[in-house]
Phi, psi and omega in degrees: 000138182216145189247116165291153105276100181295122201266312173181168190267169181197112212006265183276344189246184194242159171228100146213158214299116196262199202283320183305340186099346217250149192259140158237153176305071194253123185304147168308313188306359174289309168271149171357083214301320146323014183270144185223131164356145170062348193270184169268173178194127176289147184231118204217133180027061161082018176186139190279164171223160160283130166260089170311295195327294187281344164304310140357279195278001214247276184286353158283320195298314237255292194299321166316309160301306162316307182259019165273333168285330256230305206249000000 
């Protein structure tokens, strides 16, 4: 199992970020049609999947952070 962050997109492919920090190439049509910036996404026997749980908890830490600068 290997874990992804989609760092951005770029005409057909996902550019995204691996555990090493290092960006790799993904055609889009591969990943999950809901995939978005930031999110995360598992490559588990030959197919990506979205891993809600840590995008999730990814976009809680990150608004918390936010309004603890903010407010």
């Amino acid at each position: 199992m290997t874990r992804l962050i989609i760092h951005h997109f770029e005409n057909v492919y996902a550019f995204c970020e691996q555990e090493d920090k290092s960006l790799i190439q993904i055609p889009r049509y591969k990943l999950p049609l809901e995939s978005k910036e930031g999110d995360s996404i598992l490559f588990i026997d030959g197919f990506y999947k979205k891993d809600d749980g840590i995008s999730d908890k990814k976009k809680k830490s990150i608004k918390k952070l936010m309004n603890s600068l903010f407010h």
